[in-house]
C-alpha positions as CSV (number, residue, x, y, z in Angstrom):
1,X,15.9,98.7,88.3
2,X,18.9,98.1,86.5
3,X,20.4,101.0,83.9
4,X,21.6,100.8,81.0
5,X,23.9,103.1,79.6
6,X,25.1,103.1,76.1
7,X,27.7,105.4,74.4
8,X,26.8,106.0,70.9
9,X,29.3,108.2,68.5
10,X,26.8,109.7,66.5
11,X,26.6,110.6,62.9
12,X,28.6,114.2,63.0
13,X,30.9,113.1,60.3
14,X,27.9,113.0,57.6
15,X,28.7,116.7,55.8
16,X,30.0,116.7,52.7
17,X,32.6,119.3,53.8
18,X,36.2,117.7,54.4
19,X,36.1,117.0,58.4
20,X,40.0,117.8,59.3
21,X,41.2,120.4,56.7
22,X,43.3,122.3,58.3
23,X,43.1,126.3,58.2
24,X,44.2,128.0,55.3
25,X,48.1,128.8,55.3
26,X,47.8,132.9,55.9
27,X,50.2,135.9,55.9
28,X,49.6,137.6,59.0
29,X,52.0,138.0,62.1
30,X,49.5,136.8,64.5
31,X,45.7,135.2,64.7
32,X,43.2,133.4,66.7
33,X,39.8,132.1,66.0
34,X,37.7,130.9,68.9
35,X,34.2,129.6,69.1
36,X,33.3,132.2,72.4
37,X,30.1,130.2,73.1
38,X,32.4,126.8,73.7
39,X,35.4,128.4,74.3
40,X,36.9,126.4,71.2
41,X,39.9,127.5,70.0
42,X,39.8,126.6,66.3
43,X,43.1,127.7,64.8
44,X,45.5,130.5,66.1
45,X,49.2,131.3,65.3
46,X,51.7,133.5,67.4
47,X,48.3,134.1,69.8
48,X,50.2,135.1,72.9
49,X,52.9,136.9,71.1
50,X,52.7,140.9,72.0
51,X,52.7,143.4,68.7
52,X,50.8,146.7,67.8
53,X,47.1,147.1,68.1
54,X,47.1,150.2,66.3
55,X,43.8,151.5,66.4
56,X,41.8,148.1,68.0
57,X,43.2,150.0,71.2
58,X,39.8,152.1,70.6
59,X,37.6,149.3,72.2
60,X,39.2,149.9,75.2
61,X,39.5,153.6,74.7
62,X,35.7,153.1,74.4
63,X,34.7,150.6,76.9
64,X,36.1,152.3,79.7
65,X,34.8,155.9,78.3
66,X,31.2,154.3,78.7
67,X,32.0,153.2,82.0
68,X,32.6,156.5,83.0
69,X,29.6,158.7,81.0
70,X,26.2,158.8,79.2
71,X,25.6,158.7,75.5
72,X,24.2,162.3,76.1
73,X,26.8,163.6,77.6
74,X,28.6,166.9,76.1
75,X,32.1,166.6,75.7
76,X,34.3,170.5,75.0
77,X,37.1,169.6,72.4
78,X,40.4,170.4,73.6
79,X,43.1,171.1,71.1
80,X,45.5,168.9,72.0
81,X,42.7,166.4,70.5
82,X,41.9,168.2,67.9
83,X,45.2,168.5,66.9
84,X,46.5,165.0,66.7
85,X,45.8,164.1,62.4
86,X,45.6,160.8,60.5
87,X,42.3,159.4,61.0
88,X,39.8,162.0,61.7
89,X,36.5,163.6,61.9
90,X,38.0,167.1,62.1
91,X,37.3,167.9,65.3
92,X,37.6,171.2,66.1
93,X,39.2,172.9,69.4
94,X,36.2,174.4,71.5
95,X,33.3,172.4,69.5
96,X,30.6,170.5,71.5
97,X,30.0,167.2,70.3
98,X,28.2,164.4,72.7
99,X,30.0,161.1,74.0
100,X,27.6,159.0,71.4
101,X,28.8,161.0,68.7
102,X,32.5,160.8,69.3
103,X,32.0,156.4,70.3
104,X,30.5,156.5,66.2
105,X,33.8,158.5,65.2
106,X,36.6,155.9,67.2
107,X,34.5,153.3,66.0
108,X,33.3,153.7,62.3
109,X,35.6,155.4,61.1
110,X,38.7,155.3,63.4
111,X,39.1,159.1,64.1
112,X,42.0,159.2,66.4
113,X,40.7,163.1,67.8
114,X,37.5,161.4,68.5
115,X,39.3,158.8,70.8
116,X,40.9,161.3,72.3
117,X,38.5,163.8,73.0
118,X,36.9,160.9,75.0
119,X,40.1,160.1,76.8
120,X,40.2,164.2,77.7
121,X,36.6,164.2,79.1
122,X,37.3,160.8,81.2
123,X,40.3,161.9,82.2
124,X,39.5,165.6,83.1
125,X,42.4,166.4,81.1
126,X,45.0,164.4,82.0
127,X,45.8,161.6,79.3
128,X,48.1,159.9,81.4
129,X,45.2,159.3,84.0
130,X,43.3,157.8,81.2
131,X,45.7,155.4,80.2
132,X,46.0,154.7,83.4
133,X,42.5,153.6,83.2
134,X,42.7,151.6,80.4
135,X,45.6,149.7,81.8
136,X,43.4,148.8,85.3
137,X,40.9,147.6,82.7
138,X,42.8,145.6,81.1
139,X,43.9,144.0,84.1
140,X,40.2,143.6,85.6
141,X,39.8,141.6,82.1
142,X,42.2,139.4,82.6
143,X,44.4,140.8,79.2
144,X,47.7,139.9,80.8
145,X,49.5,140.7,77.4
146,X,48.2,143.9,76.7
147,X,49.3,147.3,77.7
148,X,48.5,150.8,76.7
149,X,50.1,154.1,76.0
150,X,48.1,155.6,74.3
151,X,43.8,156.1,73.8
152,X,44.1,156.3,69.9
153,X,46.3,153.5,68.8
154,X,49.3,155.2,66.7
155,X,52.6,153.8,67.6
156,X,54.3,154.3,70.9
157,X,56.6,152.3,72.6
158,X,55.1,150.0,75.4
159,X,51.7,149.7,73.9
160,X,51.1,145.7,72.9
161,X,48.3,143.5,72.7
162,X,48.3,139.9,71.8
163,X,45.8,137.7,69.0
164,X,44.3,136.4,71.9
165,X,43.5,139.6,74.2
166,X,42.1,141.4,71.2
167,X,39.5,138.8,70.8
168,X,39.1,138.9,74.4
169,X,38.7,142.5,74.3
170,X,36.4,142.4,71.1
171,X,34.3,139.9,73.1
172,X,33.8,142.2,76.3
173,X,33.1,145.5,73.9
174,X,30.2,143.7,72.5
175,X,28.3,142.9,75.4
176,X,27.8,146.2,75.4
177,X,24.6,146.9,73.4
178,X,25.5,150.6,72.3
179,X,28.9,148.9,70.7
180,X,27.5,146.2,69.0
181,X,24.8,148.6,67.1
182,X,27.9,151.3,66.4
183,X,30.6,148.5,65.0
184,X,27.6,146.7,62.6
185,X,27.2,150.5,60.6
186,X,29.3,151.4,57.4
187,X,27.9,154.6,57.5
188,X,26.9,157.2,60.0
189,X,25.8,160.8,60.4
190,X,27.2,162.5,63.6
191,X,26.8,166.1,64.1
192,X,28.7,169.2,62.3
193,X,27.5,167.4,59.1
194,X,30.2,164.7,59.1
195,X,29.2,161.6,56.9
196,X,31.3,158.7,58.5
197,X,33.0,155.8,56.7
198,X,33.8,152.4,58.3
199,X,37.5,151.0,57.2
200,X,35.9,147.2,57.8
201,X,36.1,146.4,54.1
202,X,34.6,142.8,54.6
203,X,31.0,144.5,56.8
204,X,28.4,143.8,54.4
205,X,30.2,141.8,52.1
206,X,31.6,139.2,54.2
207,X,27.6,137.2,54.7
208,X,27.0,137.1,58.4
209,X,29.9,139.5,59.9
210,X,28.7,142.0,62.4
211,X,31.7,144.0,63.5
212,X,34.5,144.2,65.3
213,X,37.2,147.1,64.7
214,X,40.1,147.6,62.4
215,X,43.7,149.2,62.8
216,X,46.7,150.1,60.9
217,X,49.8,152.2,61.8
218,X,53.4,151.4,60.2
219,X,54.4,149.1,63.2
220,X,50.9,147.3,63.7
221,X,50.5,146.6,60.2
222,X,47.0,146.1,59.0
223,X,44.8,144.5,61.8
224,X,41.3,143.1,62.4
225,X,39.2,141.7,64.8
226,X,35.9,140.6,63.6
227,X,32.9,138.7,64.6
228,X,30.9,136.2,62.7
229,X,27.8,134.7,63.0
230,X,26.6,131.4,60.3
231,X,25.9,127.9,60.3
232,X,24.2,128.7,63.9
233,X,27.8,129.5,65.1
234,X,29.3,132.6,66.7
235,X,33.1,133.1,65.7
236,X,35.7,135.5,66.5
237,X,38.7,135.6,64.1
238,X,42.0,138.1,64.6
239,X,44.4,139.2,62.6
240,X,47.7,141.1,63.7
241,X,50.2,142.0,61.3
242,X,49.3,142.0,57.7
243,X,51.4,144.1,55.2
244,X,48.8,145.5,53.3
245,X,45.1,146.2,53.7
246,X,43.9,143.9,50.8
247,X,46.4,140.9,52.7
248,X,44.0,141.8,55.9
249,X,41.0,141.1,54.5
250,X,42.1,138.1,52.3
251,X,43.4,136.4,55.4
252,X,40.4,137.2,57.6
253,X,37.9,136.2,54.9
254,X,40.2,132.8,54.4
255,X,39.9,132.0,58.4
256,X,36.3,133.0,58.6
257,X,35.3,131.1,55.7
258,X,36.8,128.2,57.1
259,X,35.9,128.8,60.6
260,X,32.3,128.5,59.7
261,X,32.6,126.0,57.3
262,X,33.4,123.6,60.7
263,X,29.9,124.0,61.9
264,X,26.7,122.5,60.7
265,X,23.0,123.5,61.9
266,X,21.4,119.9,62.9
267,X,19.5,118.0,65.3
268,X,21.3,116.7,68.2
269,X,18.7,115.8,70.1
270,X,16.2,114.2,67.8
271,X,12.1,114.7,69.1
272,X,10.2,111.4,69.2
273,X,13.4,109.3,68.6
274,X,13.1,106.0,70.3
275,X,16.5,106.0,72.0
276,X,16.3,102.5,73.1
277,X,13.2,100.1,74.2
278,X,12.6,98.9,77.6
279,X,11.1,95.3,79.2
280,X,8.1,95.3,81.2
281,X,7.7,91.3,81.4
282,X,4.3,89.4,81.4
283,X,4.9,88.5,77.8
284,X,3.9,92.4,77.0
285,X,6.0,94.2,74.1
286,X,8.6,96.5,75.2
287,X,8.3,100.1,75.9
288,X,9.7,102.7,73.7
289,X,12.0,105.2,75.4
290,X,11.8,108.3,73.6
291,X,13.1,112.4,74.0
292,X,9.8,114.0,73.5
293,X,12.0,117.8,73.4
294,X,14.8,118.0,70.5
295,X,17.7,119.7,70.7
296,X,19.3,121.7,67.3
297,X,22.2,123.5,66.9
298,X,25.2,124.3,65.4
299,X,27.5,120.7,66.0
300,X,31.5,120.4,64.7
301,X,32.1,118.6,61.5
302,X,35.6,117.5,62.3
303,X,34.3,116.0,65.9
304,X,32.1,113.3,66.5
305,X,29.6,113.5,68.9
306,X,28.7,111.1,71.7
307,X,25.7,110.1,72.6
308,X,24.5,108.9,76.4
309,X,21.7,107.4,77.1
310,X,21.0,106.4,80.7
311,X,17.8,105.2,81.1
312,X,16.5,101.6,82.8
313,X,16.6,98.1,80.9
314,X,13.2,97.1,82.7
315,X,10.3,99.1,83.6
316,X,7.8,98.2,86.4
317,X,4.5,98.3,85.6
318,X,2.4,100.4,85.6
319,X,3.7,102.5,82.8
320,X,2.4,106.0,81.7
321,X,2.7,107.7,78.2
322,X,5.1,110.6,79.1
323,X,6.5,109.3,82.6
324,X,9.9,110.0,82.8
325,X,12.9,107.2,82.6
326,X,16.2,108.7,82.4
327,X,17.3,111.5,80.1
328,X,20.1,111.2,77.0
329,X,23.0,113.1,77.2
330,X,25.0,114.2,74.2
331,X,28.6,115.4,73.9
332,X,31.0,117.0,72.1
333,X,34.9,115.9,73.4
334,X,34.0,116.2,77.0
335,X,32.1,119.0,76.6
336,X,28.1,118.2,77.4
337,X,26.4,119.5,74.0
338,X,22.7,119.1,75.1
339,X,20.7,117.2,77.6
340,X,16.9,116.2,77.1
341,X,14.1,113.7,79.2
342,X,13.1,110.8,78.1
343,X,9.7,109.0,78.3
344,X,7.7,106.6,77.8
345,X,6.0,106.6,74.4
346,X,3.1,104.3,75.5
347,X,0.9,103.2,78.7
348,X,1.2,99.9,79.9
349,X,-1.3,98.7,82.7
350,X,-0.1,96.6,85.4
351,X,-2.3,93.2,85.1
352,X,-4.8,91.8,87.3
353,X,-4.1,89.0,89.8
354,X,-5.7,86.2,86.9
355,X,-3.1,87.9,84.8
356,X,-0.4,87.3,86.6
357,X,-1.0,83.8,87.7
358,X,-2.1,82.7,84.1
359,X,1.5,84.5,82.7
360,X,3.4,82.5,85.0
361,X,1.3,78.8,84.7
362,X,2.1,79.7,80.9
363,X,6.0,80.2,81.3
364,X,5.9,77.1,83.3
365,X,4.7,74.8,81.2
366,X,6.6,76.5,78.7
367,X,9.9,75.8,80.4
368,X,9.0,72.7,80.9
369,X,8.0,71.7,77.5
370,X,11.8,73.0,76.4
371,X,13.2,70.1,78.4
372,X,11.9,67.6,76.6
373,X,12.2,69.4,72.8
């Protein structure tokens, strides 16, 4: 049987949107926004350059703090942690206060004595052993621009990150399932009475955003990393950098807001399309070849897609409804999008012997007929 391939560039330029406006012109010192699902980098500025983190530094300050306990556990206060002011919870030396509690306080509402009470417990202690910690962590990531100095984030010489190991660090801390359901609250009770307060201006407002973690010291600037999820697409956007706190969340809401507006919800697969229609010979009508499973989901605006359909020209007979002929393969760039069977969309019996011979008397004296027309 022969094949027939075609190469079709679909229809993904139909949206009203513009397809290749460029993201918005922004203040900050550094971003990146990635599609993590694709791995599509969709705009990013400065990503590998190293700057302050500020208090972003607490995903890893938590990750590697859940590594090492329960949610349960009970963590003693030490007064070094207590002591350390800015963001708090007001932690006191000597109080008892579980790991889940103090992951809500570095989290919500940035306390930098709940990042470090955790960093005390890990590290029996010894800070420097936590750090330590962190760092081998970062390493095991694959964060080759990042280094720490510190479990709470203020300033310190030799503590860096880059745009693009933030989001990679964002990405990791939500697979965790305790992270994702602490980073989504703008409020929380935690024991001693507290009342926390998220400083993610944009949770709740911003339609569709579902975390990450903000930071600000005087070297960092104000900083985001936050995750998006519209149109069917998941996005990660970071900002490094900003000079004020109403700058951060301008920027961010201009790079999200674009970010999504590159994706569309729509079929790319489309059920009971007849993707092309096959010969069976004996004078019969041709076979439509069709997906019988759709595919939808979130496609590009500013990228065509490519459709492939391999499938044969001819059939033998017989032919089934529903037997299988090739499948069509859809892409995006060289990236494979979706893949789904195709089929036949009617039976076709093979004829009798009678049938055969009287098809081919006919063609004869068909052919013949033509010479002399």
């Amino acid at each position: 049987m022969r094949l027939r391939l075609l190469a079709i560039a679909a229809a993904a330029l139909v949206f009203a949107t513009p397809a290749h406006a460029g993201a918005p012109a922004v203040s900050s010192r550094a971003y990146f926004v990635v599609n993590p699902a694709t791995g599509e980098v969709l705009a990013q500025k400065r990503a590998w350059a190293r700057v302050p983190i500020a208090s972003i530094t607490k995903l890893m300050t938590v990750i590697v703090a859940l590594d090492h306990t329960r949610w349960n556990d009970v963590v003693r206060v030490q007064r070094e942690a207590a002591d350390v002011g800015e963001s708090t919870i007001n932690l006191r030396a000597g109080e008892r206060i579980t790991v889940g509690d103090l992951v809500k306080g570095a989290l919500i509402q940035s306390a930098n004595d709940a990042a470090d009470a955790l960093a005390d417990y890990v590290g029996h202690g010894d800070e420097a052993a936590f750090v330590r910690m962190m760092n081998a962590k970062a390493t095991a990531l694959g964060l080759a621009r990042t280094h720490f100095a510190r479990p709470d984030g203020l300033d310190a010489s030799n503590h860096y990150s880059t745009a693009l190991d933030v989001t990679r660090l964002a990405e990791t801390a939500m697979r965790d399932p305790r992270i994702r359901a602490v980073v989504r609250q703008r409020t929380a009770s935690i024991s001693g009475g507290r009342r926390l307060h998220t400083w993610n201006d944009l949770l709740g407002v911003f339609g569709g955003l579902y975390g990450v973690k903000t930071g600000h010291t005087s070297a960092a600037g104000w900083c985001e990393v936050a995750a998006v999820r519209r149109n069917g697409a998941t996005l990660y956007t970071t900002v490094l950098g900003n000079a004020t706190r109403s700058q951060r969340n301008a920027d961010l809401a201009a790079l999200l807001r674009w970010g999504v507006s590159r994706y569309r919800q729509a079929w790319v697969v489309q059920p009971r399309r007849v993707y092309l229609k096959a010969t069976v010979g004996y004078g019969k009508a041709d076979v439509p070849i069709v997906a019988v499973r759709g595919a939808a989901g979130p496609v590009r605006i500013d990228r065509p897609l490519v459709e492939r359909v391999v499938a044969p020209a001819a059939l033998s007979l017989p032919v089934t409804r529903g037997q299988r002929v090739g499948e069509v393969r859809v892409y995006s760039g060289k990236r494979l999008v979706a893949r789904r069977a195709l089929v036949a969309e009617r039976s076709i019996a093979r004829p009798g012997l009678g049938g055969r011979v009287g098809f081919y008397v006919s063609r004869t004296f068909h052919n013949i007929g033509s010479w002399f027309s």
